[in-house]
C-alpha positions in Angstrom: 15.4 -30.4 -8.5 15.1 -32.7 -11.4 12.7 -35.8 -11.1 15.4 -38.0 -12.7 19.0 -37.5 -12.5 21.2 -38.2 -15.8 21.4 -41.7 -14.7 17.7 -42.5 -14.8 17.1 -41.0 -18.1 17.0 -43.3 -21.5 16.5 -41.5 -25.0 15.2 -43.9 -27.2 14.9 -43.4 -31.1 12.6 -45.5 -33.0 13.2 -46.4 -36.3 12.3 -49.0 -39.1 11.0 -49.1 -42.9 7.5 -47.0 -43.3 4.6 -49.4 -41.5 7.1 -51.1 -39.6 4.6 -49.8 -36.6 6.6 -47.5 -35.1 4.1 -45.0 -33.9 1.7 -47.5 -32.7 4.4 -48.9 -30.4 5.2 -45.1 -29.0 1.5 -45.6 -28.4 1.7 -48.9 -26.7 4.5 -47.7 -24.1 2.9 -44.5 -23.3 -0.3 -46.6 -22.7 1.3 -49.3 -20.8 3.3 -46.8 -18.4 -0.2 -45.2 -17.8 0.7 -41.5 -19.5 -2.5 -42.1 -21.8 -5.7 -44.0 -20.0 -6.4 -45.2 -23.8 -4.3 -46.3 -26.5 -5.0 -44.7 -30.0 -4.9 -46.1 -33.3 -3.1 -45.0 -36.5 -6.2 -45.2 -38.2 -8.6 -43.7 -36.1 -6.0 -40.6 -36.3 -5.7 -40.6 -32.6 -2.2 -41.3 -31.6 -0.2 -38.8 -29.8 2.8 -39.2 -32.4 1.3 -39.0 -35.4 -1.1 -35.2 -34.6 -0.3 -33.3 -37.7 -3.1 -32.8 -40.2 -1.1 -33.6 -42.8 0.0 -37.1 -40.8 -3.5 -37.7 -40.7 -4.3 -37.0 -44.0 -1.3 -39.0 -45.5 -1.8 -41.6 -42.7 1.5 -42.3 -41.7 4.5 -40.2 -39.9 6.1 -37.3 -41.5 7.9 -35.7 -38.9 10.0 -37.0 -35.8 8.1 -36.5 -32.6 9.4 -36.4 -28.9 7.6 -38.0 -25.9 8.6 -39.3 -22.7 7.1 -42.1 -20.8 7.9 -43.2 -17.0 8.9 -46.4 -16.1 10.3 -48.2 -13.3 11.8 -45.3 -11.6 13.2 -44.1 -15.1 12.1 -41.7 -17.5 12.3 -43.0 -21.3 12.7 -39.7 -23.8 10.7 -41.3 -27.1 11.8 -40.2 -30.6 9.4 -41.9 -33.1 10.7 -41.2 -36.8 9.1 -41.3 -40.5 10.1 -44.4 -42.7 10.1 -43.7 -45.8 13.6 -42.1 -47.2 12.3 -38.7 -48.4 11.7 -38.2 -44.8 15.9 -39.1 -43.8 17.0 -35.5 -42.3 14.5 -36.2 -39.6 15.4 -39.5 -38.9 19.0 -38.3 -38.4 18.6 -35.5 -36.7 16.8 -38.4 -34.2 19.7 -40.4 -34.0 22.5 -37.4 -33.6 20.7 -36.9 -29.7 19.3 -40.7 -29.4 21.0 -43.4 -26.9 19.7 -46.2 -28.0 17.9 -47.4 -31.3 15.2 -49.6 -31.7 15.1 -50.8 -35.3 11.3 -52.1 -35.8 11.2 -54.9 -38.4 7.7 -55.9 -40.1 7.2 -59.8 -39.7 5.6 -59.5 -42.7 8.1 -57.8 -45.2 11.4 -59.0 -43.0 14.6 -56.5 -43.7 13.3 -53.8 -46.3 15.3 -51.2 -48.3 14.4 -48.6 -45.9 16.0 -50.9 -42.8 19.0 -50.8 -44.8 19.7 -47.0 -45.4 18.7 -46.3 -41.6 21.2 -49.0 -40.7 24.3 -46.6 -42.0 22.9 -43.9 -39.8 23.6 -46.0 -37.2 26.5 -47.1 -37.9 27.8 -43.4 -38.5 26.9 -42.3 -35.1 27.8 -46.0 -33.4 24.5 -46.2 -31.8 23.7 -48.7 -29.6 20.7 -50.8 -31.3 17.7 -53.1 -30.4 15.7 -55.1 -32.9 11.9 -55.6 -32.6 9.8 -58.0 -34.8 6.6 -56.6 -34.7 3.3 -57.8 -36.5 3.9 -60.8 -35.3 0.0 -61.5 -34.7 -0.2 -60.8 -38.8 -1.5 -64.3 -41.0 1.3 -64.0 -43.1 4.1 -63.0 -40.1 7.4 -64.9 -40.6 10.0 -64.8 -37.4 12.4 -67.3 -38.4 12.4 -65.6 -41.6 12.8 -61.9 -40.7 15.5 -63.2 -38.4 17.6 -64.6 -40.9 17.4 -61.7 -42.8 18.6 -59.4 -39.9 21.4 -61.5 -39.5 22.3 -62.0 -42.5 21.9 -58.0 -43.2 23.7 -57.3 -39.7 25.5 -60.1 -39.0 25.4 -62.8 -36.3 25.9 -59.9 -33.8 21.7 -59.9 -34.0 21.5 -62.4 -30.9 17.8 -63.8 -29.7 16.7 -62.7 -26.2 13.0 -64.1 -27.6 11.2 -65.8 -29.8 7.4 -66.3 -30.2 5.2 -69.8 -29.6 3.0 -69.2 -32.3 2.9 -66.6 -35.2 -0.7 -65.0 -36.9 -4.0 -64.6 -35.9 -2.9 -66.9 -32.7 0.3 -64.8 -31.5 0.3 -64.5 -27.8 3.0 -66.1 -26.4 7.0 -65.0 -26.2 10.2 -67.3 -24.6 12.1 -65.0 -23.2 15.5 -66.9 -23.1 17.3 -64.0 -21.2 14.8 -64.3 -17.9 14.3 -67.8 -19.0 10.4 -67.5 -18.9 7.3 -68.0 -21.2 5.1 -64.5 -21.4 1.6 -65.3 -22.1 -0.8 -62.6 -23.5 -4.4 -62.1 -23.3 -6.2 -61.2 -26.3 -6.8 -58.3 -25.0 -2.9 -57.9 -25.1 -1.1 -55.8 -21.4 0.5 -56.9 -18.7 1.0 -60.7 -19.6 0.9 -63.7 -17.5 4.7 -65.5 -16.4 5.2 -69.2 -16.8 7.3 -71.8 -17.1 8.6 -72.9 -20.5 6.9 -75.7 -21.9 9.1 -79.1 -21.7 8.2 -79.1 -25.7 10.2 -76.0 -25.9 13.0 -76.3 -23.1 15.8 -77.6 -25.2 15.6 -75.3 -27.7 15.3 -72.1 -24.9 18.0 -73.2 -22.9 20.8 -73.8 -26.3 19.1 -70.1 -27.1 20.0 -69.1 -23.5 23.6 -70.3 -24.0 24.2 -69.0 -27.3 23.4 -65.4 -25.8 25.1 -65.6 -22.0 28.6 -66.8 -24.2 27.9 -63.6 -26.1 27.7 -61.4 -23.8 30.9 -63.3 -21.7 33.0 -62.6 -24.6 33.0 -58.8 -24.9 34.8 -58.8 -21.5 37.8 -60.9 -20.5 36.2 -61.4 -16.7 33.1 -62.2 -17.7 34.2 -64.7 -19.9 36.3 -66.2 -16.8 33.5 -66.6 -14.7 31.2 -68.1 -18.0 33.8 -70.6 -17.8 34.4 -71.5 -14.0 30.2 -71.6 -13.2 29.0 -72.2 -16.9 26.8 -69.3 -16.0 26.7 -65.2 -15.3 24.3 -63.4 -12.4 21.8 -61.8 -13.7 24.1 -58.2 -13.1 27.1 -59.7 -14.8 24.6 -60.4 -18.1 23.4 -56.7 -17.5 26.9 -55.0 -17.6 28.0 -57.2 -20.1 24.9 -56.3 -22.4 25.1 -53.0 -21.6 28.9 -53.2 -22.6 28.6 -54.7 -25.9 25.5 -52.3 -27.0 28.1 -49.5 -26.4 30.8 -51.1 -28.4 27.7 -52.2 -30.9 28.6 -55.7 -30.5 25.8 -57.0 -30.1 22.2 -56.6 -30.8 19.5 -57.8 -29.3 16.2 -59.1 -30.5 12.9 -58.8 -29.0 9.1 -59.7 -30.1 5.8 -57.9 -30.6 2.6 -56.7 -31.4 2.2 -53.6 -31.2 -1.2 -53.2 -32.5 -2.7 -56.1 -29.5 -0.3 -54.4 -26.8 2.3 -57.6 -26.9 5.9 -57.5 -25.8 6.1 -53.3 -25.3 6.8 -53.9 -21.5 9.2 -56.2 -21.6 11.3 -54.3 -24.4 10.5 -50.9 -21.7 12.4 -53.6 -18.8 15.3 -54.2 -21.0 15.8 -50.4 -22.0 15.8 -48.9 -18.1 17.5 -52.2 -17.0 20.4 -52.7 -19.5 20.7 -49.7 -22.1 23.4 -47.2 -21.4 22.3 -43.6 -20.3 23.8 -40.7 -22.1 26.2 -40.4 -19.4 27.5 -44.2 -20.1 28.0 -43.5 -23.5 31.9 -41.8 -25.0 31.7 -38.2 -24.4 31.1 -36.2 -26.8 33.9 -34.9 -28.8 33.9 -30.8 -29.4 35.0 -29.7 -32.9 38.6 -28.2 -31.1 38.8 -31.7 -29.8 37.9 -31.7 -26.3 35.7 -34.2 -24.3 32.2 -33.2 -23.2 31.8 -35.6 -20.3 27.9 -35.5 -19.5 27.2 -34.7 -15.7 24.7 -32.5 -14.3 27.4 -31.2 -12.8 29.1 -29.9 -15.5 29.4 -26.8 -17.7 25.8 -25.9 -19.5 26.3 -26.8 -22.9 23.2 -27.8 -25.0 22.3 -28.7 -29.1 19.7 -27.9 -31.1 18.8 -31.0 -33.4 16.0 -29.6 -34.9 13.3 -26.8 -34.7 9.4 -26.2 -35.4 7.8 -22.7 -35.9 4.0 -22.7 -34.6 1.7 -20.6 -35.2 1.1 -17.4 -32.7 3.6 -18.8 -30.9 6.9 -18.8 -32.5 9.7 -21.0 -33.1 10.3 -24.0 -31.3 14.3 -25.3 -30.4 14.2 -28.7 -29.4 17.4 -29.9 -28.0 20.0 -32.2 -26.2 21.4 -31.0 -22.5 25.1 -32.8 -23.1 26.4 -30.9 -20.1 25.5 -29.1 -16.8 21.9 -28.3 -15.9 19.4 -26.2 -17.4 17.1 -24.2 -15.5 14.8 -21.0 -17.1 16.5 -17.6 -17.1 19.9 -18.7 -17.6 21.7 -17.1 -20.6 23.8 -19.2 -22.8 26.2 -18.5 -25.7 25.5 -19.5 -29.2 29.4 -20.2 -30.3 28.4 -20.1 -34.2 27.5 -16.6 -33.9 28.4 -15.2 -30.9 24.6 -14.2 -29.8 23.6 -14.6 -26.1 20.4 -16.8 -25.4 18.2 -16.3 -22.8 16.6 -19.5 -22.0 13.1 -18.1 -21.1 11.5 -21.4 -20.3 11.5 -25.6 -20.4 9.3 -28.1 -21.4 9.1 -31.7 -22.0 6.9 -32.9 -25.7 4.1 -35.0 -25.5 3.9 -34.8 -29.0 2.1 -31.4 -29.4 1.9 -31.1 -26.0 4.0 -28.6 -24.0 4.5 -29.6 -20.2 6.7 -27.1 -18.3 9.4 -27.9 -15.9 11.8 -26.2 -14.1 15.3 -27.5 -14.9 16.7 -30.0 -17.2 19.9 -32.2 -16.5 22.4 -33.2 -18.9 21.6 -36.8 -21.1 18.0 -34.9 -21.5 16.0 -34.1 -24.3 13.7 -31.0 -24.2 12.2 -27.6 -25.8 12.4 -24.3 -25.4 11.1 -21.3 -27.1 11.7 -18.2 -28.6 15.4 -18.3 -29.5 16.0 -15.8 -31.6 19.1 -15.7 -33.2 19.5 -20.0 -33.0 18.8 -23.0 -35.8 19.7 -26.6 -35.7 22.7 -27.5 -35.4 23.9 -24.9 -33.1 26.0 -25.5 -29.7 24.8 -23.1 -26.4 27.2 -23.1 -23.5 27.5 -21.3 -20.2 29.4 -17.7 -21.2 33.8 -18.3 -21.3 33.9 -21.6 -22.6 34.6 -22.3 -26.3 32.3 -25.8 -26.7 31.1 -26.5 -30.5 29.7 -30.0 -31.1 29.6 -31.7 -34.1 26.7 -30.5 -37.0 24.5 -33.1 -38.1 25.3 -34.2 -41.6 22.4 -34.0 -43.8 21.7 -36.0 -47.2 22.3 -34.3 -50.5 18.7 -33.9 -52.3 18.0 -36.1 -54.6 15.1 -33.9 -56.9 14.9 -30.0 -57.9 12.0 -28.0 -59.3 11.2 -24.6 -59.6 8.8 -22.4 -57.5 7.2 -19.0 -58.3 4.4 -17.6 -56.8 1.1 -17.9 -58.9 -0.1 -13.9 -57.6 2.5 -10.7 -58.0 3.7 -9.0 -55.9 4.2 -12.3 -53.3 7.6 -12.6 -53.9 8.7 -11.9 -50.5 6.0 -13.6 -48.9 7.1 -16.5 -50.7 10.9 -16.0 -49.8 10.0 -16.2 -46.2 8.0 -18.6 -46.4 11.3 -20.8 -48.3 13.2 -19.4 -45.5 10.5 -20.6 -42.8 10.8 -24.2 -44.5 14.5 -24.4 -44.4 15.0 -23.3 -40.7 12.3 -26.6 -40.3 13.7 -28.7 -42.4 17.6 -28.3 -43.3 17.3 -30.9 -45.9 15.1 -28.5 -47.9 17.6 -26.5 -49.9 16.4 -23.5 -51.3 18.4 -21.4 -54.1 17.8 -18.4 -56.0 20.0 -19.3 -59.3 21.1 -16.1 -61.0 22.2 -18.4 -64.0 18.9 -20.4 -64.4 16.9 -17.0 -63.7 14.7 -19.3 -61.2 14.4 -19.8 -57.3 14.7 -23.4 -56.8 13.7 -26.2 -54.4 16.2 -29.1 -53.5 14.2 -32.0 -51.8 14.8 -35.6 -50.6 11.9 -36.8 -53.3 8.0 -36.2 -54.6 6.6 -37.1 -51.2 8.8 -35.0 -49.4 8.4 -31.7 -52.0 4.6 -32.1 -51.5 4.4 -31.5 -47.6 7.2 -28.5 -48.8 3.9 -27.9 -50.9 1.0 -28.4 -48.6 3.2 -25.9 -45.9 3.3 -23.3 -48.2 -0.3 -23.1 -48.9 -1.9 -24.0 -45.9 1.1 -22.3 -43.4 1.6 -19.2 -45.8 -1.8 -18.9 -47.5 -0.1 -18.8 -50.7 -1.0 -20.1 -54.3 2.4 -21.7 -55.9 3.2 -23.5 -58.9 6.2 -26.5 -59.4 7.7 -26.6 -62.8 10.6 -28.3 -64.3 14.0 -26.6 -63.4 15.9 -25.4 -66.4 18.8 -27.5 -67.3 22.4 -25.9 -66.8 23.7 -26.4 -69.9 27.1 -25.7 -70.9 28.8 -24.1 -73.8 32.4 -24.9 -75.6 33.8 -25.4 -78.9 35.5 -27.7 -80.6 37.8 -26.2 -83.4 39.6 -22.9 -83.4 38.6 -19.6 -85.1 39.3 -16.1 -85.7 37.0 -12.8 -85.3 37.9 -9.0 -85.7 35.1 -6.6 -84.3 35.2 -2.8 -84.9 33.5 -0.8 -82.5 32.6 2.9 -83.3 30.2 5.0 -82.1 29.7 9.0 -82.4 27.0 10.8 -80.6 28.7 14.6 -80.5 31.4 15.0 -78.6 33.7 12.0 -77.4 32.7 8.8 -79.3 33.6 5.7 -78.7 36.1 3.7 -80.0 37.7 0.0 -80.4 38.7 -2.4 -82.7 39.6 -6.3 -81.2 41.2 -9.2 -83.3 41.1 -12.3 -81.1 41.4 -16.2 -81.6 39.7 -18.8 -79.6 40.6 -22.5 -79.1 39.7 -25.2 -76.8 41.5 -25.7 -74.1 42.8 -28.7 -72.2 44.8 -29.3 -69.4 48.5 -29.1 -70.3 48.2 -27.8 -74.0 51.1 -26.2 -75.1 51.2 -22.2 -75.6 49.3 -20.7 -79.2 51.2 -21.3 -82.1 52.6 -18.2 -84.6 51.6 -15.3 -81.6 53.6 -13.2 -79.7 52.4 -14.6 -76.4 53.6 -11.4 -74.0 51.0 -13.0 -70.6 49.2 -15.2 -69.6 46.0 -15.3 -67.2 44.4 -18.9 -66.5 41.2 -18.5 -64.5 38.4 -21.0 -62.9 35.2 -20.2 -63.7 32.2 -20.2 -61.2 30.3 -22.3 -62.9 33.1 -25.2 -64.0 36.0 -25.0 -66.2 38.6 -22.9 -67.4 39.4 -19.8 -69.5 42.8 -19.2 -70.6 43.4 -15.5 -71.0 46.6 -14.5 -73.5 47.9 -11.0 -74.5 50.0 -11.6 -77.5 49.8 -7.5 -78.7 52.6 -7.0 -80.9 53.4 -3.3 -81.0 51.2 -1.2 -78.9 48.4 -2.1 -81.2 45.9 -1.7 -77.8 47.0 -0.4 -75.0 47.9 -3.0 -71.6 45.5 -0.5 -69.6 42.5 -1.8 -71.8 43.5 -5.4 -72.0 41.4 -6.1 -68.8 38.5 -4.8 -70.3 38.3 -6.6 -73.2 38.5 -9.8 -70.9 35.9 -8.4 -69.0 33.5 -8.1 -72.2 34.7 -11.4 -73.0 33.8 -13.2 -69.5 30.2 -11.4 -69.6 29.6 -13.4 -72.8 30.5 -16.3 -71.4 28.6 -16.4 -68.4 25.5 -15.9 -71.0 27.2 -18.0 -73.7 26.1 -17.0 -78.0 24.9 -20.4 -78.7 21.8 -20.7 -76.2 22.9 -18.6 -73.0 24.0 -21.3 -71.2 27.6 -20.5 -69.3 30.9 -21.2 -71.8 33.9 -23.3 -70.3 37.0 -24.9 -71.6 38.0 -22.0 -73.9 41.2 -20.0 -74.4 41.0 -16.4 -75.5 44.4 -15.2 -77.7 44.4 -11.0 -78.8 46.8 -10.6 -80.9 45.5 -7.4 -82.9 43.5 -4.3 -82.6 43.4 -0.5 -83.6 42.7 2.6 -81.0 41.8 6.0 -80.9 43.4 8.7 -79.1 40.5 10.4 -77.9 37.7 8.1 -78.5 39.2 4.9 -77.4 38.1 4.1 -73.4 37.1 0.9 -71.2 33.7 0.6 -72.3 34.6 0.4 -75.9 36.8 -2.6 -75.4 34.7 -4.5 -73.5 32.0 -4.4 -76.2 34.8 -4.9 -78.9 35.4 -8.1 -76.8 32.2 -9.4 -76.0 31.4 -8.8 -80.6 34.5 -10.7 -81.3 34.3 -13.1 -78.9 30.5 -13.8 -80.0 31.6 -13.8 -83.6 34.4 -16.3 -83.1 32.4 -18.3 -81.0 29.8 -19.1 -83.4 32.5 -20.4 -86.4 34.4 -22.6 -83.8 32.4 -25.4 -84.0 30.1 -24.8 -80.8 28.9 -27.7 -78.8 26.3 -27.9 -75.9 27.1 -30.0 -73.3 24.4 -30.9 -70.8 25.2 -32.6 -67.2 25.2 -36.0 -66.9 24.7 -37.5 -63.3 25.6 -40.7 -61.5 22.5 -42.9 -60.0 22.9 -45.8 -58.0 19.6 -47.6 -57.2 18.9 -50.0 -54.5 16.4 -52.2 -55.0 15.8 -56.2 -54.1 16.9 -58.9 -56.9 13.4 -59.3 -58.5 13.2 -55.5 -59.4 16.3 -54.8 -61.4 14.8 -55.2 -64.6 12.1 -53.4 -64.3 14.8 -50.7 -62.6 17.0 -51.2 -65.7 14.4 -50.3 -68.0 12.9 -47.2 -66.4 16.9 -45.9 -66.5 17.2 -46.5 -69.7 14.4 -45.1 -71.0 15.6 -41.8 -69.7 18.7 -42.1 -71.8 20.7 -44.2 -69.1 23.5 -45.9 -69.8 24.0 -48.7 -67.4 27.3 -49.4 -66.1 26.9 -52.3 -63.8 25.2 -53.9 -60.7 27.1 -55.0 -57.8 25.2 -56.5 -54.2 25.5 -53.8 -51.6 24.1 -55.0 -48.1 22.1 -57.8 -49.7 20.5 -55.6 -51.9 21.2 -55.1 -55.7 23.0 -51.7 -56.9 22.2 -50.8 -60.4 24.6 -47.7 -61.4 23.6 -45.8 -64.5 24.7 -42.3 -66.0 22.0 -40.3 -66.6 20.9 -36.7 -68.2 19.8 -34.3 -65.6 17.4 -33.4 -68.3 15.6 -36.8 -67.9 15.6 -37.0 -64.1 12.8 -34.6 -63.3 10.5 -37.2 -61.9 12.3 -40.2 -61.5 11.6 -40.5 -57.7 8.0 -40.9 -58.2 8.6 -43.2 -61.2 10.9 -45.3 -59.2 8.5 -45.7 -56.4 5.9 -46.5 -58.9 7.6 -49.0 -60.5 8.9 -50.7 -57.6 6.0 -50.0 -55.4 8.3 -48.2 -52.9 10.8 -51.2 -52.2 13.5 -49.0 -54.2 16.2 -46.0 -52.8 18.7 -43.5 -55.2 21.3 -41.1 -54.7 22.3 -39.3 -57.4 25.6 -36.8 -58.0 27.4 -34.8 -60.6 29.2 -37.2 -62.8 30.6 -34.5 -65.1 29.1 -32.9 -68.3 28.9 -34.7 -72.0 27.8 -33.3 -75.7 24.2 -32.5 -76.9 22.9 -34.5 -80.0 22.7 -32.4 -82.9 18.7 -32.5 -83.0 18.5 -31.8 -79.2 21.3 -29.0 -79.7 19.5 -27.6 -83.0 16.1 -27.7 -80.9 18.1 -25.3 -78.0 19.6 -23.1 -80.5 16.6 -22.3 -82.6 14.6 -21.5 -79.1 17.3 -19.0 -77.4 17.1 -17.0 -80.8 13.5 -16.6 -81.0 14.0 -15.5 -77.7 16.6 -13.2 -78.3 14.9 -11.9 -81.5 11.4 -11.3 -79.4 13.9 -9.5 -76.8 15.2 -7.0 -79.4 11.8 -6.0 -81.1 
């Protein structure tokens, strides 16, 4: 039987902008609920969150982690996250299986730009959310400040439940307006001492007190009733009613610490067994056919994988959710995306690195298991003839793209499994093998994020790589209309080969009326893979070429526009009229005509006018007030042309539209310039013409390539 039932288990998510503390409070609640006899450090490398090499290395959290602490007769699932934004796919993959978040805000550097981003997160999966001030014991701490901020970030649902006596070097005492109590802290930080409040501070504890009972009183209709007939609630009316608007994310409240003296973590441990909802508390989950997942331990098996970890000698590592039923080793469960069955071979709870087998898990739990082979995040297990698919966690787009190649032949399959390793990790790693760029490329969240990509690969694989700059997908059109006649004849004894083509090409836009002075006899309008249109007409007058060879001169004609004449970049936007052409009895055949197409096509091409068109991208950067110039000026120094700035949660937006060609390293510049208090997202914002020098540059390039091909 399980130690805790669904009721008594919490899963906690703790997020916050990079050095918010949020490992060294994971610490500091392990410690104080006596899992760990001493409390590590983030600089002494120590901590059981932060164990990877490359953690210690980098010195702060890379990865999300999963620990569990006891407290109070309830066990408290831990999820400590990475704060910096090239880090995001494990933050939500955190949230998708978390409770209750606690957002940790730096006294010192109030509501950040990381704060902001994690904020939609949560607002996207409605999760219920506590705010801690931590660093409060810092010389240059603000509370009143980094309050203000949160509220004016969050709104006025960011409600007090504490506030600290003294801020810096001198922090050790917390109001707690909720219990209506002063905690005082020895230096040594723990389990602190309770007192009254100070008659100094009374009035302003007791309007604080009021201001958060009428809160809670008016997410419920009763609770309001008896705010109003005994100008008070009992203490289990304040609990539901907290608990109540957490769920509806009404309210959010707001708690003080320092983490790094052991200050505040047990109260904020009280409030999350007392007051925040179980799994089982929260809406059930919603499968993708639409039915309700109600979480009992009772219930149907059904778990989710959220995210995985391959170990070395040991395999890969599922860690997932229990949304339904129990879980016990040896049952066998049903992966609905492909249809495999499972066999759950064993359980354990994380310590961090640490493995600790059990024998069952109940649903609202968070766990590991091992060895599933034919299973990857985002997958749904259930118990064999139900039909249960939860919702997939919705990653970020990448926001940066080199290319990889091994640096030793013959690797090349080491180095695709070791791409296909990463990805199963880490699904916002995208990794694609371009058949038009003739490279395998790497889509990442940012510089800090390719490098652990990086450090993996060499110290995981044992492999030497290199990073270069992507090619650029150009594109190819034209821009004035033009004839070509190609002749193709070739005699090598016996049947030859013969074919003669007389084609026009045009631009083509939407709705253009159909070629003027042919015979137009069909039409054939196609989407290209790779954007844009061809526009296909047979206007043969006569038999000239014969309809069973039509398709193959289109065929000759789309080869050479998938590797385009100008600089082998794709061709869109064109429309392709044959109006003319000769053939031979006997000689004539399908591969003549498509190499009469592809000549004539290639010939025409070139006297059309031919432009290059490179992709040009939308950016929108966040960034505070102070740093838009200096944001302005790094865009437009990569050819940017900015379009505006509009406020976007207190922050400014700066929207420019930039070449792809001039976005290679912009995340690292961006962070450079704006030491890290800057976010981006970028997209496909269409494709616009080449300057003549840069087009000229391309040109002359692809035929010395060419030319060097031929001899």
């Amino acid at each position: 039987m399980a130690e805790f039932d669904t009721a008594h288990v919490k899963n906690v998510v703790l997020l916050g902008h990079a050095g918010a503390g949020k490992t060294t409070l994971a610490e500091c609640m392990l410690f104080e609920a006596g899992l760990i006899s001493r409390k590590g450090s983030v600089a002494e490398r120590n901590t059981v969150g932060d164990y990877h090499e490359l953690e210690h290395e980098r010195g702060n959290s890379i990865f999300s982690k999963l620990m569990h602490t006891r407290w109070r007769g309830y066990k408290i699932n831990l999820l400590d996250t990475p704060g910096y934004d090239d880090f995001v796919g494990e933050v939500v993959s955190a949230l998708r299986v978390a409770d209750t978040g606690v957002m940790v805000l730096n006294a010192t550097a109030g509501v950040e730009v990381g704060t902001d981003l994690i904020w939609e997160y949560t607002e996207r999966f409605r999760t219920p959310m506590i705010f801690a001030v931590n660093k409060l014991d810092h010389d240059s701490a603000d509370f009143d400040r980094t309050v203000q901020q949160a509220r004016d970030h969050f709104g006025n649902k960011v409600v007090l439940v504490q506030y600290p006596l003294q801020v810096g070097a001198g922090f050790h005492e917390i109001v707690d307006v909720l219990h209506m109590v002063l905690y005082k802290f020895r230096d040594s930080g723990g389990r602190p001492d309770k007192l009254p409040i100070p008659e100094g501070e009374r009035a302003r504890a007791e309007a604080l007190h009021r201001e958060l009972v009428e809160a809670v009183a008016t997410v419920d209709e009763t609770l309001m009733e008896h705010y109003f007939d005994r100008g008070e609630l009992e203490e289990d009316e304040l609990k539901a009613g907290f608990r109540k608007a957490m769920i509806q994310h009404e309210l959010f409240p707001l708690f003080c610490l320092s983490a790094e003296r052991n200050m505040g973590s047990g109260r904020l441990m009280g409030f999350i067994d007392n007051v925040c909802p179980s799994a089982n508390e929260l809406p059930p989950q919603t499968t993708k056919a639409g039915e309700a997942l109600e979480c009992r331990s009772d219930g149907p098996p059904c778990i989710f994988v959220y995210k995985t970890v391959s170990e070395p000698h040991v395999g890969e590592l599922s860690f997932f959710k229990v949304f339904s039923g129990t879980l016990r080793p040896g049952m066998e469960l049903v992966n609905e995306s492909n249809g495999v069955m499972e066999k759950i071979s064993s359980l354990f709870l994380m310590e961090g690195n640490k493995r600790l087998p059990v024998t069952e898990l109940v649903a609202g739990d968070i766990g590991a298991t091992l060895k599933l082979k034919n299973t990857h995040v985002n997958n749904t297990l259930h118990v064999k003839g139900r039909n249960y698919e939860l919702h997939p966690i919705e990653f970020p787009a990448p926001n940066m793209t080199v290319a990889i190649e091994s640096l030793r032949k013959g690797e090349e399959e080491k180095l695709a499994q070791a791409l296909h390793l990463l990805r199963e990790e880490d699904p916002t790693l995208i990794v694609e093998v371009s058949g038009e760029l003739k490279q395998t490329l790497l889509h990442c969240q940012g510089d800090m994020h390719l490098a652990v990509a990086r450090w993996k690969i060499e110290n995981s694989a044992r492999l030497e790589v290199r990073f270069t700059r992507p090619r650029i997908p150009y594109r190819e059109t034209i821009r004035s209309s033009a004839e070509a006649k190609y002749r193709h004849k070739k005699q090598s004894g016996g049947a030859g080969q013969f074919a003669e083509v007389h084609l026009r090409i045009e631009p083509w836009t939407e709705g253009m009326a159909d070629p003027a002075g042919l015979n137009v006899r069909g039409r054939e309008e196609y989407d290209l893979p790779w954007g844009g249109k061809l526009v296909y007409y047979n206007c043969i007058v006569g038999g000239a070429i014969d309809a069973r060879f039509l398709p193959s001169v289109l065929k000759g004609v789309m080869e050479k526009m998938q590797e385009g004449p100008l600089t082998g970049s794709s061709v869109r936007d064109v429309r392709v009229c044959v109006f003319d052409g000769k053939m031979h009895a006997v000689d004539s055949n399908d591969i003549s005509f498509k190499i009469a197409g592809t000549m004539a096509f290639r010939q025409a091409f070139h006297d059309a006018a031919p432009q290059v068109l490179e992709p040009l991208y939308q950016v929108d950067v966040l960034c505070p007030d102070d740093l838009t110039g200096a944001v302005m000026g790094e865009l437009q120094s990569r050819r940017g042309i900015v379009e505006g700035m509009d406020a976007e949660s207190h922050f400014q937006k700066v929207s420019a539209r930039v070449p792809l060609a001039e976005l290679h390293d912009f995340s690292s510049a961006l962070r450079s310039v704006t030491q890290g208090r800057a976010k981006f997202r970028m997209r496909l914002d269409g494709y616009q013409p080449l300057s003549y020098e840069l087009q000229k540059k391309l040109t002359e390039a692809y035929s010395r390539t060419e030319s060097a091909t031929l001899a």
